[in-house]
C-alpha positions as CSV (number, residue, x, y, z in Angstrom):
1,X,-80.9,98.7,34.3
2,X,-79.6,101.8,32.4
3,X,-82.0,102.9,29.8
4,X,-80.7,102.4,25.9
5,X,-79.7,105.6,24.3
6,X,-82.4,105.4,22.4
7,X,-85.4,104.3,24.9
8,X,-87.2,107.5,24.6
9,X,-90.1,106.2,22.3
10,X,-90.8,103.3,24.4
11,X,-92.2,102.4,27.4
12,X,-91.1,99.2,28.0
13,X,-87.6,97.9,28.9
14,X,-86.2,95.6,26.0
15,X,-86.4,91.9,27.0
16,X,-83.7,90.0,27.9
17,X,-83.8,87.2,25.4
18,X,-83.8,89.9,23.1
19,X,-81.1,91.8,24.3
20,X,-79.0,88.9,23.8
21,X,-80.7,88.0,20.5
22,X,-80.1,91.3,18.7
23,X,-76.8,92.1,20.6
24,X,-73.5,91.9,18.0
25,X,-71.2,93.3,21.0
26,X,-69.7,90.1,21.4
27,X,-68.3,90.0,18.1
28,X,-67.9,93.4,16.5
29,X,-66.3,94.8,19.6
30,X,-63.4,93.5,17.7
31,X,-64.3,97.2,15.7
32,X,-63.4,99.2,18.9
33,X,-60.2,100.9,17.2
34,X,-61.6,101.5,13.8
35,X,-64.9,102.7,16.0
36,X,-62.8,105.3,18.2
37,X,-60.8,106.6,15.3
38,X,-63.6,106.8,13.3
39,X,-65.5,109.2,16.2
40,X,-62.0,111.3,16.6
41,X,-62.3,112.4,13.2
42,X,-66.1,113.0,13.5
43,X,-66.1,115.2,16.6
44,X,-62.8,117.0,15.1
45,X,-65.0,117.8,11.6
46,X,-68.4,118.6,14.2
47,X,-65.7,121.5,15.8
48,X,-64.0,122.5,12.3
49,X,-67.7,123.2,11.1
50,X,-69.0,125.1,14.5
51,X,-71.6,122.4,15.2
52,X,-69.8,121.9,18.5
53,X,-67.6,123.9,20.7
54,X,-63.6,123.7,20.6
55,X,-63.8,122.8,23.9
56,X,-66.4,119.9,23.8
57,X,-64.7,118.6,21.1
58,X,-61.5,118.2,22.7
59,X,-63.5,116.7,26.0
60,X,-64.5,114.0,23.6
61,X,-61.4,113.5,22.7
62,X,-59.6,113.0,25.3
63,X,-62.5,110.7,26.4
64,X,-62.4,108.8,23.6
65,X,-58.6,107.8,23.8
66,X,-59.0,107.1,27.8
67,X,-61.6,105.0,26.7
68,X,-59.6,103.2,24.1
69,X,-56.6,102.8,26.4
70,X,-58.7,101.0,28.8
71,X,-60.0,98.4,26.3
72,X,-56.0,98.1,24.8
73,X,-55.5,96.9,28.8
74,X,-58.6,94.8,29.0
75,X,-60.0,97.1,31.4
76,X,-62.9,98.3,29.5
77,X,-65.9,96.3,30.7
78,X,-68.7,95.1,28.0
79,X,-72.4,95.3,28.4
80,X,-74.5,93.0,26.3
81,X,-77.4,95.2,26.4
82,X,-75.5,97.7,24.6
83,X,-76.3,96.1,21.5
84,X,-73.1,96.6,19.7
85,X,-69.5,98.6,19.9
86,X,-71.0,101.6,19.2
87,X,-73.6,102.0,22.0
88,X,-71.0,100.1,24.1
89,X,-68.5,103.3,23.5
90,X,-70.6,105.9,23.4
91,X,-72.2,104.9,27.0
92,X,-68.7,104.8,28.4
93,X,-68.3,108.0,27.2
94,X,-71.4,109.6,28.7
95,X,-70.9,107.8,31.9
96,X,-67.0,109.1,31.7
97,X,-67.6,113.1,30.7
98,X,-71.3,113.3,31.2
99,X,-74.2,114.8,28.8
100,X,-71.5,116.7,26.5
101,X,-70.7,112.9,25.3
102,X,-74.1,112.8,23.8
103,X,-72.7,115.2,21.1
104,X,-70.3,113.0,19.8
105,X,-73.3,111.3,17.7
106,X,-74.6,115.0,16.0
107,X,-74.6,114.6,12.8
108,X,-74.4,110.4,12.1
109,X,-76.2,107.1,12.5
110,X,-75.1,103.7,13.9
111,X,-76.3,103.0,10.6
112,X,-73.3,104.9,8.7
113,X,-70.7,104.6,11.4
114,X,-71.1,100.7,11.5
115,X,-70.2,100.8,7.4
116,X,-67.4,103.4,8.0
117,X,-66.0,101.0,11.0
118,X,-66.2,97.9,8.3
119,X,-64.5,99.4,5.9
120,X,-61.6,100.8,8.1
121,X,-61.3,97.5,9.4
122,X,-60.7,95.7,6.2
123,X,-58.7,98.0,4.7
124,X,-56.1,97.4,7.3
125,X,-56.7,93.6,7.0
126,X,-56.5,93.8,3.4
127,X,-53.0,95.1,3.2
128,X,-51.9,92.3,6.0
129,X,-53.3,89.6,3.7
130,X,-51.7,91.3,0.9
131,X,-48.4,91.1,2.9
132,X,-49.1,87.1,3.8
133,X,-49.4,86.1,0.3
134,X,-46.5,87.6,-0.4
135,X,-44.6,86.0,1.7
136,X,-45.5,83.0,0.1
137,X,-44.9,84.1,-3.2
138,X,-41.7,84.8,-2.1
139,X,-41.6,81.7,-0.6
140,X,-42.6,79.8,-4.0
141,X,-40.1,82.1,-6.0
142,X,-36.8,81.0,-3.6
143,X,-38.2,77.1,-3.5
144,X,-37.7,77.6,-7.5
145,X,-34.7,79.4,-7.7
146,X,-33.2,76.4,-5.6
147,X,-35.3,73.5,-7.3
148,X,-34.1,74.5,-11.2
149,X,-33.2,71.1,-11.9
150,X,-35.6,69.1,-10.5
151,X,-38.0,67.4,-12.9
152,X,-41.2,66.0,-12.0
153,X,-44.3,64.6,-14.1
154,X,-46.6,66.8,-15.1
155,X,-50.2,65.7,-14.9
156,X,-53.8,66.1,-16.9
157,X,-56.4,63.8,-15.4
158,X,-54.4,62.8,-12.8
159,X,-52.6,60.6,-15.5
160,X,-48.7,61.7,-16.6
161,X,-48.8,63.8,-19.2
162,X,-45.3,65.6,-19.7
163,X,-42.3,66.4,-17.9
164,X,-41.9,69.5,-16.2
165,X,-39.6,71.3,-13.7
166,X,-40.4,71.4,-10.3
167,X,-40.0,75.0,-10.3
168,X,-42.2,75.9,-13.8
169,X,-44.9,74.2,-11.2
170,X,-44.0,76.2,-8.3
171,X,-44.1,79.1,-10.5
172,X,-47.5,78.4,-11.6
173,X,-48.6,78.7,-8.0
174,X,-46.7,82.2,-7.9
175,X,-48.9,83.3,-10.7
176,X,-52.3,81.9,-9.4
177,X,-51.5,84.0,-6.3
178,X,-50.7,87.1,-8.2
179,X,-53.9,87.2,-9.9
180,X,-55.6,86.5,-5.7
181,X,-53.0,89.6,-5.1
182,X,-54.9,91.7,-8.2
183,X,-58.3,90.8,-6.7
184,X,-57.5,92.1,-3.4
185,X,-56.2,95.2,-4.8
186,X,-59.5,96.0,-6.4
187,X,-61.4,94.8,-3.7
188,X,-59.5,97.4,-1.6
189,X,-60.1,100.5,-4.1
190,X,-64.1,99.7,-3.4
191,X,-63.7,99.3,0.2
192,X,-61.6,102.7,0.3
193,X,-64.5,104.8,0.3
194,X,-65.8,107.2,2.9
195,X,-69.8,106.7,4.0
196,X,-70.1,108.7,7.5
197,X,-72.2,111.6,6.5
198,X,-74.9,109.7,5.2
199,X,-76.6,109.6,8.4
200,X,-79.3,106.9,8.9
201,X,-80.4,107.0,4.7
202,X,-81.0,110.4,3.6
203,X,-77.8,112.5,5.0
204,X,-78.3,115.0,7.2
205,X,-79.5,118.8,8.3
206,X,-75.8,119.8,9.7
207,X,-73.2,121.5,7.5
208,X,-70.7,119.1,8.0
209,X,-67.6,118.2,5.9
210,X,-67.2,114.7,4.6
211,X,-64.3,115.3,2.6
212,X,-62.4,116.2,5.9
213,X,-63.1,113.1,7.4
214,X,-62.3,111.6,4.8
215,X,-58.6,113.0,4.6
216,X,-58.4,112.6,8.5
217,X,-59.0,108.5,7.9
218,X,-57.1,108.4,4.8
219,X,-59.7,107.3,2.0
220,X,-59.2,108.2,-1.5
221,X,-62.9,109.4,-1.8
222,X,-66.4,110.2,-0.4
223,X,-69.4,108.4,-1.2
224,X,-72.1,109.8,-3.8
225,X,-75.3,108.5,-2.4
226,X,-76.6,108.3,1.1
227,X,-79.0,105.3,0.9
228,X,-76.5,103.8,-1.0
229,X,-74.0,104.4,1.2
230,X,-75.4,102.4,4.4
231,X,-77.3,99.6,2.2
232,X,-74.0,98.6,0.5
233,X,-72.2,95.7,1.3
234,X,-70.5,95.1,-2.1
235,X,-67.1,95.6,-0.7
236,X,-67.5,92.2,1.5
237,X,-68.8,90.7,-1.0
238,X,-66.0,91.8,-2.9
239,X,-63.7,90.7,-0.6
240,X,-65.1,87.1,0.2
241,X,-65.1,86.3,-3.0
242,X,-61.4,87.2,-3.6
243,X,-61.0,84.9,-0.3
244,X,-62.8,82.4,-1.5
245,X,-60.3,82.2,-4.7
246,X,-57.4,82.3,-2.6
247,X,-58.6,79.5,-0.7
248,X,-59.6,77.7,-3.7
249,X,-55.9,77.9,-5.0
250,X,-54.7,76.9,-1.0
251,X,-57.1,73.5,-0.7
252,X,-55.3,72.9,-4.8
253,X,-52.3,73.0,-3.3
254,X,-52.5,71.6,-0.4
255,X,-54.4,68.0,-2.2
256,X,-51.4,67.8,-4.1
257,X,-49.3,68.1,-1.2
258,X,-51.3,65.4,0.1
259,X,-50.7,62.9,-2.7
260,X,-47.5,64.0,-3.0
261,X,-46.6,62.7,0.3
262,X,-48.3,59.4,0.3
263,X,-46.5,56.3,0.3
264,X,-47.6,55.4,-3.4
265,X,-45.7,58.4,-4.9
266,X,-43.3,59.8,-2.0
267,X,-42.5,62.7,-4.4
268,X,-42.2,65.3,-0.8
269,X,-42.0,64.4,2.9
270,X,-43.9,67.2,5.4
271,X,-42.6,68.5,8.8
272,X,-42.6,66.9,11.3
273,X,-43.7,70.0,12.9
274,X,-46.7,70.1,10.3
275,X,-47.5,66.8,10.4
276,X,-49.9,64.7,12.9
277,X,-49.9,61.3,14.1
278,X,-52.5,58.6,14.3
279,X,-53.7,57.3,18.2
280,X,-53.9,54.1,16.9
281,X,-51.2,53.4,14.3
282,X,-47.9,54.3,15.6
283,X,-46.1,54.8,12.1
284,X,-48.7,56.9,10.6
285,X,-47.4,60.7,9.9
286,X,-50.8,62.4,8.8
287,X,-51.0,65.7,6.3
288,X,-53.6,66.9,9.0
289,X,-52.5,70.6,8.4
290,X,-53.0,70.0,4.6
291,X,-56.0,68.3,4.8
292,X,-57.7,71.4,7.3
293,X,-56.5,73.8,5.1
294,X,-58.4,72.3,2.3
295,X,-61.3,71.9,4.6
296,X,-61.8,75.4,6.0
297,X,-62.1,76.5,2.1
298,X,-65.5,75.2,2.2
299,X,-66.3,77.4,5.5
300,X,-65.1,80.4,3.7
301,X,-66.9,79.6,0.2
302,X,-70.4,79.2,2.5
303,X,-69.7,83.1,4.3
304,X,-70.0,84.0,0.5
305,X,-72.7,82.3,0.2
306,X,-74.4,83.1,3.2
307,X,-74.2,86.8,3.1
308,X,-75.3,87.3,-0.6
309,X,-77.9,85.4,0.5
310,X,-78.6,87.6,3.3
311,X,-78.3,90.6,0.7
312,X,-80.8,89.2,-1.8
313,X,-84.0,91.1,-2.1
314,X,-83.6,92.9,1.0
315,X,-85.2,96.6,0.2
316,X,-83.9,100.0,0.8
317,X,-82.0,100.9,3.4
318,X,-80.8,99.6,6.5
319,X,-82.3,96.8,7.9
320,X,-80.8,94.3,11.2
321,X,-80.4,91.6,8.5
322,X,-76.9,93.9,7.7
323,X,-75.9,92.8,11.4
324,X,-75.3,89.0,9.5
325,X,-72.3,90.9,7.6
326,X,-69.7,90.4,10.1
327,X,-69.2,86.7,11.8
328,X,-68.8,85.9,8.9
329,X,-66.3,88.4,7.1
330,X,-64.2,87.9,10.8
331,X,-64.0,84.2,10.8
332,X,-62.8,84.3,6.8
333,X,-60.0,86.9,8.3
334,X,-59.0,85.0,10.5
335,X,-59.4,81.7,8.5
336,X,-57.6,82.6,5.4
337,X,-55.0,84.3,7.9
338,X,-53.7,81.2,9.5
339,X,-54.5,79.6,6.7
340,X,-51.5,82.0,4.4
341,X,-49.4,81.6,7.3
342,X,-49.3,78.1,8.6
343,X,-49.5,76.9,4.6
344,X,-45.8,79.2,4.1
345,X,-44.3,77.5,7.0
346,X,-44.7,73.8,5.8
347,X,-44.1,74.4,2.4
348,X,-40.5,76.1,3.4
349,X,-40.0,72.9,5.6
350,X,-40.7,70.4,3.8
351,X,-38.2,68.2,2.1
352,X,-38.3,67.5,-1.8
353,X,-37.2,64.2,-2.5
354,X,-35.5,64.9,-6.5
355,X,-34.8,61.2,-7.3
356,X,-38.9,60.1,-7.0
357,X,-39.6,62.5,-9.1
358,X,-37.4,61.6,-11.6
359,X,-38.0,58.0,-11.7
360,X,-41.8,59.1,-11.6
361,X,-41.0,61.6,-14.9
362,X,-39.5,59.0,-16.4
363,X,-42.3,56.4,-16.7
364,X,-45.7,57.2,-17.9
365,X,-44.7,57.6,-21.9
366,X,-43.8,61.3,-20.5
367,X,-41.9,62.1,-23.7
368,X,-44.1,60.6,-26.1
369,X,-45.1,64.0,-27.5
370,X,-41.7,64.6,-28.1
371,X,-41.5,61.6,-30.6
372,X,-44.7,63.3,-32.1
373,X,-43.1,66.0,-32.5
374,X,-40.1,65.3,-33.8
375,X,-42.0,63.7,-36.7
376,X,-44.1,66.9,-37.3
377,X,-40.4,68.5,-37.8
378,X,-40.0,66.1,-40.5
379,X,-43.0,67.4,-42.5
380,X,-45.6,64.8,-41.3
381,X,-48.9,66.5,-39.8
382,X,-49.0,66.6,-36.5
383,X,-52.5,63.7,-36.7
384,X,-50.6,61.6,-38.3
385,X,-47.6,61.6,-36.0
386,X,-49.9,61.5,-33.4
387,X,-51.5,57.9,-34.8
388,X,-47.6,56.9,-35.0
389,X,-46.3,57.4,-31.7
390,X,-49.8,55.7,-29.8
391,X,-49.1,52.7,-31.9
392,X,-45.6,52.9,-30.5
393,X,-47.0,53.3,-26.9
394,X,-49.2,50.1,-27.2
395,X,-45.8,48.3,-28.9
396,X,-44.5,48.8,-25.4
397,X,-47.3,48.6,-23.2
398,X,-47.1,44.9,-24.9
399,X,-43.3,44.7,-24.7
400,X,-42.9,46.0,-20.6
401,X,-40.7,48.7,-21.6
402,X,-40.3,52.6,-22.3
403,X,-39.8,54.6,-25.6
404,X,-36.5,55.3,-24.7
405,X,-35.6,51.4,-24.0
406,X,-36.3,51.1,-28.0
407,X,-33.8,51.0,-30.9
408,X,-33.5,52.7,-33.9
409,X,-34.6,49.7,-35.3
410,X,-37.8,49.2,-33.4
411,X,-38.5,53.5,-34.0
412,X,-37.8,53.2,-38.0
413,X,-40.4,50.5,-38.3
414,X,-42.8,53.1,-37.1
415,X,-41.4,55.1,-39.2
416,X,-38.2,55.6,-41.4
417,X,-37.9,59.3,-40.6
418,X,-36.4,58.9,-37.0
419,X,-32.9,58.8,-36.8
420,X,-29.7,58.5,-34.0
421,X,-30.9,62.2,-33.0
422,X,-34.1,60.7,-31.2
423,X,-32.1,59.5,-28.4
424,X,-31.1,63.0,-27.8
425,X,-34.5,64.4,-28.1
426,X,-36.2,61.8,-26.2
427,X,-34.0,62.4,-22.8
428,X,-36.3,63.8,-19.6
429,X,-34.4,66.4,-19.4
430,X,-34.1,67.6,-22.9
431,X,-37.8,67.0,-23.1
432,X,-38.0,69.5,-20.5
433,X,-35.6,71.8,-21.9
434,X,-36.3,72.0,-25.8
435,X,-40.0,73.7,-24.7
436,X,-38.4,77.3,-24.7
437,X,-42.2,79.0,-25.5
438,X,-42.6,82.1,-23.7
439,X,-44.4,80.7,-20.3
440,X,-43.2,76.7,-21.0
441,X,-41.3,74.5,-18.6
442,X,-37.3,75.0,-20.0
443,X,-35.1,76.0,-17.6
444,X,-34.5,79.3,-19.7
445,X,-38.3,80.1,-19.3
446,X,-38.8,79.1,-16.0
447,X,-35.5,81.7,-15.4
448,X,-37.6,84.5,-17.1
449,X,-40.9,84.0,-15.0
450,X,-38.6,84.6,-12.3
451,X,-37.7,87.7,-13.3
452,X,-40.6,89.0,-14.4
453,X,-41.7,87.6,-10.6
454,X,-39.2,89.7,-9.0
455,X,-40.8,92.3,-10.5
456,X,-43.9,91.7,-9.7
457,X,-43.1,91.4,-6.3
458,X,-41.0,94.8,-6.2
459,X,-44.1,96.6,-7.6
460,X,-46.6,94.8,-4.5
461,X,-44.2,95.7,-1.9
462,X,-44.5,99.6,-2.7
463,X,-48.1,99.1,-2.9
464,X,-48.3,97.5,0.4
465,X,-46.4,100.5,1.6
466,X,-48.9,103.1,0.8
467,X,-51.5,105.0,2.8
C-alpha cells in the first residue's frame, strides 16, 4: 500500500475500516474541476511570487490538465484510501511528474483548498439554479399572459373566499420566486469570497498573493481572517436555507396542483407524461411527480438542519466534523435541480380546464364582499354592512340559492340602499375586475405585474450573464 502524503509522523499504516470511514472521495470527487482549477491558479501565483520555478510551474500544469482530461474520459482511477479529491489529485500528480508535484501544495492546506473548491463549486450551481427558476418564472409569466380571463376561487382556509384570475395567482407564484431569486443572489455575494491562503488556520510563512488568485478564479474579494476563513460554513448554510424556501414555495404549489386535479374539483388535468398510474386500479392517473416534489422538501429542509447542527459548538478551527458539509449541500443540488426542472415541464403541459373554475368561482358567496362593499359606498360602516350581507348569506343558505339568484326585492329588505346597479356589481367577473388596487386581481393589475415582471426578468437575465 502507498503511504499517505502525510504518513511521516506515524508508524502505523491507517486501518482499513478507517480508510473507508474517514474517506469523502466517493462523493466530493464530484469537486475534481473546481479542485484542478483551483491548483492552476495556485501553482501560477507560487511562480508569479518566486516560491517555485517557471519551469516547475508549468510541469504542474500541464500535469494537472492531463490529469483532468483523464477524469473528463473516465479514465482517471480513484483510490479510497486517498481520503478525498485532493489527495486523490495530488497522488496522480506525483505518480505522473514525480517529486516536483509535491510543490503544488507550498503554501496551502487541504483545509483552505476544500473551502475554496466549495465555494467554486456553488458559485457555478448557483447561477444554474438562478437560470432554472427562471425559466419557470417565465413559464408562470406566459401561462398568465395566455390565462387573462380565466377566473378561479380564491381561497383562505381552504374555504372560497373571493374571485380571482387565474393569472393574479400565477403571478403570485412569479413573485414568491423572485424573492427565492433575491436570496440566491445574496447567498452568492457570501459564497464569492476567496479563502486559499489561509493555510491550515493561521496563514502562512510564504509571500504569496491572494488577490491574484483571486482575479485568476474570478471572486470579487479575498477573505480577512484565516481561522475564519477554513471554520466558515455560513455560505451553505446560506444557501440551504434559500433551498429550503424554494422548496417550500415548490411542495405549495405542487399540493395545490394536487387538489386541483382531483376528481372533487377538476379545476387542471396533468400530463400524461407527468402523471403515474395505479397497479391495481386501472383508471387511476396519480400526481406522483407532484406529490415527490412536495416530499423531497422535507429531505432538503433536514440537510439544513443537519449541518447547522453539525456547526453548533464546534470550536476553532478545522475539525473532520466539516467533512458532513457536503452529501448533503450535493444531494439539495441535485434535488432542488430536478425538482425546478421536472416542476416547469408539467406545469407548461398541463391543461386548464376554464369552465370548472368558473362554475367553482361562482358558488361559495364569492362576491359577498362586494355586496359589503357596495353598501360601505353608500355611507354605511364597513361593520355594519358586514352584519348585513352574513344575514343575506344565511337567507340563502336557507333558500338553496346564490346572492346573485336574489331580487331587488329580496336585497332591499336587507337594506333599502341597494339598487338595479347591484346586479352589475355582483357579476364574477366585475367582482374580479372592479379591485384595480395596485397588486389586486383586475385584469388591468394583473397586466401591470406583468410588466413590472418583464422587468424583473430583463434585469436577472444580465445578472445571470456576469462573471
Amino acid at each position: 500500500m502507498n503511504p499517505k502524503l502525510w504518513s511521516g509522523r506515524f508508524k502505523k499504516n491507517t486501518n482499513k475500516l478507517v480508510d473507508e470511514f474517514t474517506s469523502s472521495l466517493p462523493f466530493d470527487s464530484r469537486l475534481y474541476k473546481h479542485d484542478i482549477e483551483g491548483s492552476i491558479a495556485h501553482v501560477k501565483m507560487l511562480s508569479k511570487c518566486k516560491i517555485i520555478s517557471p519551469d516547475e510551474a508549468v510541469k504542474i500544469e500541464d500535469g494537472l490538465s492531463e490529469i483532468y482530461r483523464e477524469i473528463e474520459s473516465s479514465k482517471f482511477i480513484f483510490n479510497i484510501a486517498d481520503e478525498d479529491i485532493h489527495m486523490a489529485i495530488e497522488r496522480a500528480l506525483i505518480d505522473k511528474i514525480g517529486p516536483v508535484g509535491g510543490k503544488l501544495h507550498t503554501a496551502r492546506s487541504r483545509n483552505d483548498q476544500v473551502t475554496l473548491d466549495v465555494r467554486l463549486y456553488l458559485k457555478d450551481e448557483v447561477k444554474f439554479i438562478g437560470k432554472l427558476i427562471l425559466g419557470l418564472q417565465c413559464e408562470l409569466m406566459e401561462l398568465a399572459k395566455d390565462n387573462m380571463e380565466v377566473i378561479l376561487p380564491g381561497y383562505t382556509h381552504l374555504q372560497h373566499a373571493q374571485p380571482i384570475l387565474f393569472s393574479h395567482y400565477l403571478m403570485a407564484y412569479f413573485f414568491m420566486l423572485e424573492r427565492d431569486f433575491e436570496r440566491l443572489k445574496d447567498c452568492y455575494k457570501r459564497t464569492d469570497i476567496m479563502t486559499l491562503g489561509a493555510g491550515a488556520l493561521a496563514g502562512t510563512t510564504f509571500p504569496i498573493d491572494r488577490e491574484y488568485v483571486a482575479k485568476q478564479l474570478g471572486f470579487s474579494r479575498v477573505s480577512e481572517n484565516s481561522l475564519d476563513s477554513v471554520s466558515d460554513r455560513d455560505f451553505i448554510v446560506d444557501f440551504l436555507s434559500a433551498a429550503s424556501l424554494i422548496m417550500v414555495h415548490l411542495s405549495k404549489f405542487c399540493e395545490e396542483l394536487i387538489i386541483w386535479s382531483s376528481s372533487e374539483l377538476n379545476f387542471i388535468e396533468l400530463d400524461d407524461a407527468f402523471t403515474t398510474g395505479s397497479s391495481m386500479m386501472p383508471q387511476k392517473k396519480n400526481p406522483d411527480v407532484a406529490e415527490l416534489i412536495r416530499g423531497k422538501s422535507g429531505r432538503v429542509f433536514g440537510h439544513l438542519m443537519g449541518l447547522l447542527a453539525t456547526l453548533k459548538a464546534l470550536p476553532m478551527a478545522y475539525n473532520r466534523d466539516l467533512q458532513e458539509d457536503k452529501e448533503g449541500l450535493f444531494d439539495t443540488i441535485d434535488t432542488l435541480k430536478l425538482s425546478l426542472e421536472i416542476f416547469t415541464g408539467m406545469l407548461s403541459s398541463m391543461k386548464i380546464e376554464e369552465k370548472k373554475m368558473k362554475e367553482a368561482a361562482e358558488e361559495g358567496f364569492t362576491n359577498a364582499t362586494d355586496a359589503a362593499d357596495y353598501l360601505a359606498t353608500k355611507g354605511i360602516p364597513f361593520r355594519e354592512a358586514h352584519e348585513i350581507v352574513g344575514k343575506m348569506v344565511v337567507n340563502c343558505i336557507d333558500k338553496g340559492c346564490r346572492l346573485s339568484d336574489l331580487s331587488l326585492d329580496d336585497f332591499k329588505k336587507f337594506s333599502l340602499l341597494y339598487d338595479e346597479d347591484i346586479f352589475e356589481v355582483m357579476s364574477i367577473k366585475n367582482s374580479v375586475n372592479r379591485k384595480n388596487s395596485f397588486g389586486g386581481t383586475s385584469t388591468k393589475s394583473v397586466n401591470k405585474q406583468i410588466t413590472i415582471a418583464e422587468k424583473i426578468i430583463e434585469k436577472e437575465q444580465t445578472w445571470l450573464t456576469l462573471e
